[in-house]
C-alpha positions in Angstrom: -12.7 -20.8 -83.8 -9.2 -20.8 -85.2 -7.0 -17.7 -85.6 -7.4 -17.2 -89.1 -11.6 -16.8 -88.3 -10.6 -14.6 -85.5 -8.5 -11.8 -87.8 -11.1 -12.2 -90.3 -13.7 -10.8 -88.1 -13.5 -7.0 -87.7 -13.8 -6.0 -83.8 -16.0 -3.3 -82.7 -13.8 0.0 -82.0 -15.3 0.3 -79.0 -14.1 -3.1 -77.8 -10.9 -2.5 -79.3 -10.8 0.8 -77.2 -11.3 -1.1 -73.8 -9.2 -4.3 -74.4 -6.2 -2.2 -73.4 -8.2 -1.2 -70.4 -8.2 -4.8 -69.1 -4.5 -5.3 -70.3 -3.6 -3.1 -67.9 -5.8 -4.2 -65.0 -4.9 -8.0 -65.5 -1.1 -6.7 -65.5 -1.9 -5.2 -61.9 -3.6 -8.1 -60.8 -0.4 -10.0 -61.6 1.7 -7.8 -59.3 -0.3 -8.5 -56.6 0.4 -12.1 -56.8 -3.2 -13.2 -58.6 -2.6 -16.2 -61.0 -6.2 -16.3 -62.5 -8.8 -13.8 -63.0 -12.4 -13.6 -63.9 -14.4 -11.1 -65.9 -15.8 -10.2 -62.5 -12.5 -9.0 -60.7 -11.6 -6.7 -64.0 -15.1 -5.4 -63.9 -14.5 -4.1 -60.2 -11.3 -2.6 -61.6 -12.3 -1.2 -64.6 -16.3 -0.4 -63.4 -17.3 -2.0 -67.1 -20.2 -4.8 -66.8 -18.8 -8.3 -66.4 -21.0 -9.7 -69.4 -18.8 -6.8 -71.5 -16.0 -8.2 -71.0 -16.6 -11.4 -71.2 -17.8 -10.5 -74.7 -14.8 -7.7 -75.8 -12.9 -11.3 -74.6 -14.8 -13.5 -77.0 -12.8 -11.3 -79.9 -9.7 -12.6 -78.5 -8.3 -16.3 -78.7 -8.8 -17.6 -75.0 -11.2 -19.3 -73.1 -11.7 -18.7 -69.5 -12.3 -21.5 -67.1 -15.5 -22.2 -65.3 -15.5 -20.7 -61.3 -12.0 -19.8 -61.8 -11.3 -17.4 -64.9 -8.5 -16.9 -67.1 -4.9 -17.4 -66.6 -3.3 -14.3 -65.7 -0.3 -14.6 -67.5 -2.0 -16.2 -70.9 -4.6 -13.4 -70.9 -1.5 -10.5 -70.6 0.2 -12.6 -73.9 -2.6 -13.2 -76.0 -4.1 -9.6 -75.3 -0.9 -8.1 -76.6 -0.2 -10.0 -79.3 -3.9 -9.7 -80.8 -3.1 -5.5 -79.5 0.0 -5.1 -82.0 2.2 -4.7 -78.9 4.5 -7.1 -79.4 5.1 -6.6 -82.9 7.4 -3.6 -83.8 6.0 -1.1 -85.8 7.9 1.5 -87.3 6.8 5.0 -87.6 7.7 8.5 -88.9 6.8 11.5 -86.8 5.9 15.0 -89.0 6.5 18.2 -86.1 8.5 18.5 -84.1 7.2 21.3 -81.5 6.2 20.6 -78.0 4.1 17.5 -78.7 6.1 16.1 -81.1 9.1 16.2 -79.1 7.4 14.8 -76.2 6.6 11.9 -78.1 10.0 11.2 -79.7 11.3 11.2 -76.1 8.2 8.8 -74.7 9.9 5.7 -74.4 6.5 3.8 -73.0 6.0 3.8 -76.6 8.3 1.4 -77.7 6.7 -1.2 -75.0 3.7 -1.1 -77.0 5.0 -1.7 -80.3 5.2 1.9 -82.1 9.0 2.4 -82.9 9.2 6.2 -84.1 12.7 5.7 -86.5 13.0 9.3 -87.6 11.4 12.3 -87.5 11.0 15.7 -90.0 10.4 19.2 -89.7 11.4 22.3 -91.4 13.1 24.5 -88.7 16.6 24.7 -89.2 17.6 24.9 -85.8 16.1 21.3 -85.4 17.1 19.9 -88.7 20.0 17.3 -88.3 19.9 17.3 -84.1 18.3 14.1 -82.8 15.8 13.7 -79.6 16.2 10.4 -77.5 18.5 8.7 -80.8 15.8 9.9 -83.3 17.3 11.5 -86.1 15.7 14.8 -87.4 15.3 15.4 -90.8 14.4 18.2 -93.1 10.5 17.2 -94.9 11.5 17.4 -97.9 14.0 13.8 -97.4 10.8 12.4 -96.1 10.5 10.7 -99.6 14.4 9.7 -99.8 14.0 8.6 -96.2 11.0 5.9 -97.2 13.6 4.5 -99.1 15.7 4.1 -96.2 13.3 2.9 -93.8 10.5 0.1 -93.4 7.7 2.1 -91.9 4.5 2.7 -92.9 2.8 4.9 -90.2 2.9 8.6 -89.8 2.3 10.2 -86.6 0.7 13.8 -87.3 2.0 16.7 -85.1 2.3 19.9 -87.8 0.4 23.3 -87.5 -3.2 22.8 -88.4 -2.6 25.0 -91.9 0.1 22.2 -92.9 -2.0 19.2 -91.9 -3.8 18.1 -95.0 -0.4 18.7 -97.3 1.6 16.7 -95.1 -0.7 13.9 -94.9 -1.3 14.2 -98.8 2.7 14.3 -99.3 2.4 11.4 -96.9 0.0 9.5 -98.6 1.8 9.8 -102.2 4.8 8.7 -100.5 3.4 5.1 -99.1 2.3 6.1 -95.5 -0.7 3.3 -95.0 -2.0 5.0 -91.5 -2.0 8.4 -89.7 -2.0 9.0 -86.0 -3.6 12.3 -86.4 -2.5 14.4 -83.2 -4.1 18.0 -85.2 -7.3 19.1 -83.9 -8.0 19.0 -88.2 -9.7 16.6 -89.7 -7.6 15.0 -92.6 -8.8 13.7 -95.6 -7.2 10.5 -96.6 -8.1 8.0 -99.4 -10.3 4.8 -98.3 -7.3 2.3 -98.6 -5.7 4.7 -95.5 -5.9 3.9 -91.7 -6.5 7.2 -89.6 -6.6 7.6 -85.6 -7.6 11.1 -84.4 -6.2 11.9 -81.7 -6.9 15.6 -80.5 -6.4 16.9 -77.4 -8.4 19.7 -78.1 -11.3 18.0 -78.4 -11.0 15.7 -75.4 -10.2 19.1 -73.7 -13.2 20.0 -75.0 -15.8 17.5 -73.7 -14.3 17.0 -70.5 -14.3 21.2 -69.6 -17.8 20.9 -71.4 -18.8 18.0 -68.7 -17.4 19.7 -65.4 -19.0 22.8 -66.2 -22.5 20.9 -66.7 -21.9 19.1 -63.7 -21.2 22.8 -61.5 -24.6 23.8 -62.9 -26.4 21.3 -62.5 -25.6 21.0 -58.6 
């Protein structure tokens, strides 16, 4: 199957979801001196069944050989590059509070291939400082700054009442995809890319889980 057939065919978000997974585990299998892996070894690593990941795998250009698995360091560059990582992709970050300014000073972003150039906010004590060489700016440059910038991804991290305008004033202004850090569920139009990403609500399942596990002891 040639790449062009590969990007044509849309992968399951759940596989999408794990190939990271076994990014990361062929990456530590590398530091420990392996050269090839199977689907077997990143199964023991990751506790997912081998015949997963041999199909997640199938959605990615690369072939495995018989008795002896994939090469370790083609598997780490053909993951990433069908990931996005090692494209650059620039990004505007809406909030600045505790989460926001967490992420403009995560640098492990940047080795993944989101590049947050700028950030905006309407606190005037923030306006015009810059966290980690990201310039703040007031929200209402945001449309004089897409002028500025090539970017086309807004990260989401605004009060929950603000969360649909911004995303709206987003969307008007040429934003193509949203990594929604509110606990609120935007509405964007069909043409838009979203990616929820609450903490609240994995908060949620995982207090909801350990307190079915105490009760069920």
């Amino acid at each position: 199957m040639s790449d062009n057939e590969l990007k044509a065919i849309k992968v399951p978000e759940p596989s999408l979801r794990r190939l990271p997974w076994y990014l990361s585990n062929v990456k530590l299998l590398k530091k420990k001196g392996e050269h090839y892996v199977s689907s077997t070894q990143i199964s023991k690593e990751t506790n997912i069944d081998a015949s997963q990941i041999a199909k997640d795998l199938s959605y990615v250009n690369i072939s495995g050989r018989t008795r002896v698995g994939y090469e370790v360091d083609e598997l780490i560059a053909v993951l990433e590059d069908f990931l996005g990582f090692t494209n650059e992709h620039r990004a505007f970050l809406f909030g600045v509070g505790s989460l926001g300014g967490a992420l403009l000073r995560d640098t492990g972003l940047n080795h993944f291939g989101l590049k947050i150039v700028a950030a905006f906010d309407v606190n005037p004590e923030l306006i015009g400082q810059a966290i980690n060489g990201i310039p703040i700016f007031h929200s209402d440059d945001f449309q004089k700054k897409m002028e500025e910038y090539d970017v086309n991804i807004g990260v989401l991290t605004v009060p929950i009442e603000i969360a649909q305008d911004i995303t709206d004033k987003m969307v008007e202004g040429g934003i193509k995809a949203v990594w929604n850090f509110t606990p609120f569920r935007i509405r964007v139009p069909e043409n838009i890319v979203v990616q929820n990403t609450s903490l609240y609500a994995h908060l949620a399942v995982m207090f909801n889980r350990l307190n079915f596990n105490r009760s069920s002891k």
